[in-house]
C-alpha positions in Angstrom: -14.7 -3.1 -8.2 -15.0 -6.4 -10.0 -12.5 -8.4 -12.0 -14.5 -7.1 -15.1 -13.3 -3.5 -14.8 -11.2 -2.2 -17.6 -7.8 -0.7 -16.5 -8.9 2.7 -16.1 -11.5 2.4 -14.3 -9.6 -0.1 -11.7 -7.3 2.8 -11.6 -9.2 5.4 -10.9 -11.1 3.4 -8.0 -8.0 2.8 -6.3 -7.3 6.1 -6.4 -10.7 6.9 -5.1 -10.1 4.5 -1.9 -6.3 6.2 -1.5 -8.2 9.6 -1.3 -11.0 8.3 0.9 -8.8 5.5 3.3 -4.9 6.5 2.9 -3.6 3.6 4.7 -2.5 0.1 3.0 -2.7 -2.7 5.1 0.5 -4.8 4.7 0.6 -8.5 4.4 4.0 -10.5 4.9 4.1 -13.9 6.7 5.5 -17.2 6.1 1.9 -18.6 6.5 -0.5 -18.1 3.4 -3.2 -19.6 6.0 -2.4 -16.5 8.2 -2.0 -14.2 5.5 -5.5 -14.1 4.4 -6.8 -14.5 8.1 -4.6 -11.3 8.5 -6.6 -9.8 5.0 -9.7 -10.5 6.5 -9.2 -9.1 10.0 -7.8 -6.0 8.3 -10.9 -5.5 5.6 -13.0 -6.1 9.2 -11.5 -3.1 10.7 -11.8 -0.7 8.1 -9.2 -1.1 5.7 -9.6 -0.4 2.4 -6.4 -1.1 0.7 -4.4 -5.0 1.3 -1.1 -5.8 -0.3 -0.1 -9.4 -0.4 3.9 -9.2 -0.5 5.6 -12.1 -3.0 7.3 -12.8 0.8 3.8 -14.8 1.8 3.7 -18.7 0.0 1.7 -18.7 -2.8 1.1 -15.1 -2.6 -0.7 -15.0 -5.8 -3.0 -18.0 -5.6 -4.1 -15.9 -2.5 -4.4 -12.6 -4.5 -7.1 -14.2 -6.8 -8.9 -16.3 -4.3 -9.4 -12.9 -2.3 -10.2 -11.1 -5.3 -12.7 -14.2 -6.0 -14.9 -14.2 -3.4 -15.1 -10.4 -2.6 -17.2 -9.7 -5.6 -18.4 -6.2 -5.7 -16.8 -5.0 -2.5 -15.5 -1.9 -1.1 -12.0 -3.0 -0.4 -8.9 -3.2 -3.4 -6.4 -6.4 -3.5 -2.6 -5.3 -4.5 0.8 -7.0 -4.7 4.0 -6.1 -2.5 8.0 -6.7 -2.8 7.0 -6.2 -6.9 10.9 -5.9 -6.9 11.5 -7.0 -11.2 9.0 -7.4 -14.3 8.7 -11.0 -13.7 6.5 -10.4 -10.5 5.1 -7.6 -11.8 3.3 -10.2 -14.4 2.5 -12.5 -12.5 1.0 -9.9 -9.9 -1.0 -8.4 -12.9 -2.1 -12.2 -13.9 -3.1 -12.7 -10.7 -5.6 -10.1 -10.6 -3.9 -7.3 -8.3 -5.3 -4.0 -8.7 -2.1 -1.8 -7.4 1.4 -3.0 -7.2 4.0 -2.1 -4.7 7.6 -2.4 -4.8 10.3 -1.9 -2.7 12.8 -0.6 -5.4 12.7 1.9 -8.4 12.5 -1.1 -11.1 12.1 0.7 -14.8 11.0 -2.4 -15.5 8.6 -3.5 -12.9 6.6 0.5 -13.4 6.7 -0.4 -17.6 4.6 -3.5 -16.7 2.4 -1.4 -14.4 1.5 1.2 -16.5 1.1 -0.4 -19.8 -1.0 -2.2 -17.7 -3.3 0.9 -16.6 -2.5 -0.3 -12.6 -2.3 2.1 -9.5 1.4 1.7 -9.3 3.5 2.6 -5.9 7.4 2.6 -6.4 10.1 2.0 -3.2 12.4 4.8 -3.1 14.6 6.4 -0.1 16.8 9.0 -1.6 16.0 11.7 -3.1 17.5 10.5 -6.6 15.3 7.5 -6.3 12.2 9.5 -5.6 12.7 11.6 -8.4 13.7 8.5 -10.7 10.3 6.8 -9.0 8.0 9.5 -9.9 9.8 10.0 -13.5 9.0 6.1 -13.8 5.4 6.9 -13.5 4.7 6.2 -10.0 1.1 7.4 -8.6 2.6 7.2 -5.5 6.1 7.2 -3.8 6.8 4.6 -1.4 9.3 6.2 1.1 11.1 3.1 2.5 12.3 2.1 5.1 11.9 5.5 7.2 12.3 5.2 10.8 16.0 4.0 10.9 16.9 7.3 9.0 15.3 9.3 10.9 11.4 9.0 10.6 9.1 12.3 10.5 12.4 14.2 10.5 13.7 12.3 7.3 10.2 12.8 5.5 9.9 16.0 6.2 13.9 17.0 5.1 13.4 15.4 1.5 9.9 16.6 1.2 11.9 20.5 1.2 12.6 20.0 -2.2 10.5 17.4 -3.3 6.9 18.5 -2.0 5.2 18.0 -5.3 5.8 14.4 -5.3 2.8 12.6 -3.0 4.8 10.4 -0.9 3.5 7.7 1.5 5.3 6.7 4.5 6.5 3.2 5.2 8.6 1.2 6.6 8.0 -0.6 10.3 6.0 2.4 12.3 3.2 2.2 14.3 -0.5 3.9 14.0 0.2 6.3 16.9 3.0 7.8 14.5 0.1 8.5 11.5 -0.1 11.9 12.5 3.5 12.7 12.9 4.1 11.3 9.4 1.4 13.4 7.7 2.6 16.5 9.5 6.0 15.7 7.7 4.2 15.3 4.3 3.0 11.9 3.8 -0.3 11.9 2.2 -0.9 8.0 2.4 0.5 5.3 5.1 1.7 1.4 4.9 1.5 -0.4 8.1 1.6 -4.1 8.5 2.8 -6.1 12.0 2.2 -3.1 14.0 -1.3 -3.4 13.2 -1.9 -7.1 14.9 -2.1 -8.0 18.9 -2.3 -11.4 20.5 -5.9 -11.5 19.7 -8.3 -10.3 17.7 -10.5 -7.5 19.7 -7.5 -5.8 20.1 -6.3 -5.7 16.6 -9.5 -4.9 15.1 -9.1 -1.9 18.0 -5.7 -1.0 16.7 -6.7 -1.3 13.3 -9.9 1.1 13.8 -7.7 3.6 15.4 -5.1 3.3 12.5 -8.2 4.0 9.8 -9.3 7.0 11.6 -5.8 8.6 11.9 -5.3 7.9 8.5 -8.4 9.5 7.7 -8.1 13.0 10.1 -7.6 15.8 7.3 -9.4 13.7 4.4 -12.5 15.4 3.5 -15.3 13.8 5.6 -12.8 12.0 7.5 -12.4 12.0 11.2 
């Protein structure tokens, strides 16, 4: 994808890479230095999809300097913690191709969709997954699952809601992938979990991550 894309076709790439790499890679550090040394590492591995959070300094100067020297490249730039219309235009401004948040902002989807972007909206309960997918959410961000109860959680909501694609998020590890998508989830976000005290090992972690992500994708591992 390049800048030059209209909407439509930005959103229909992303969700080309969602269907061929479900996993987001999620950036969120005080360091904008170490937030695109993350991004890097991350696109290095295998990752297809980043999100740069409004948490990291100057998160958007980072968004378009990414999105800048990638050119043509196989690998989508988004925006995270997207939490009110104000950063959902200056996430669109700044180039991102999917936006994230960690609410169900009416506002924040508007933006989004009049926009034509890949749009992911936080929810938890099953009212707010409902209100998240009536907003116009491509995808529902099930946040924060493993303090109420993980797979378990997933798998209780997705009982009455299993015709809303849900990805799983919130502060689990790779090794869980599996569990998650046996619940349901048809994409994943994982962030710290991903990165080790050096980089062999997280490239390692983050190769592993990809190919569970990718087990039941067809022509995936």
């Amino acid at each position: 994808m390049s800048l030059a894309e209209s909407p439509a076709t930005t959103h229909s790439s992303v969700a080309a890479t969602f269907a061929h790499t479900p996993l987001v890679g999620v950036i969120r550090t005080d360091s904008s230095e170490q937030a695109e040394r993350q991004a890097r590492l991350f696109v290095a591995g295998g990752i297809r999809l980043v999100e740069i959070t409004f948490t990291v300094p100057g998160a958007t100067a980072l968004v378009s300097k990414l999105l800048a020297e990638r050119g043509d490249g196989a690998w989508t730039v988004g925006m995270g913690t997207v939490t009110d219309g104000e950063r959902a235009r200056a996430a669109l401004a700044a180039g991102a191709e999917f936006v994230v948040s960690p609410n169900v902002s009416p506002e924040v989807a508007a933006v989004a969709r009049q926009a034509g972007r890949y749009l992911l909206v936080g929810a938890l309960t099953p009212t707010e997954i409902v209100a998240a997918r009536q907003a116009g959410a491509d995808l529902v961000k099930v946040f924060p699952l493993p303090p109420v109860g993980g797979p378990a959680y997933l798998r209780a909501v997705r009982g009455p809601l299993g015709d809303v694609p849900m990805l799983a998020a919130g502060g689990f590890g790779p090794e869980e992938i599996p569990a998650y998508r046996q619940a349901g989830a048809v994409a994943f976000g994982i962030g710290a979990p991903l990165l080790a005290g050096n980089d062999d090992e997280t490239l390692r972690r983050i190769g592993g991550a990809v190919a569970l992500a990718r087990q039941g994708v067809e022509g995936g591992a």
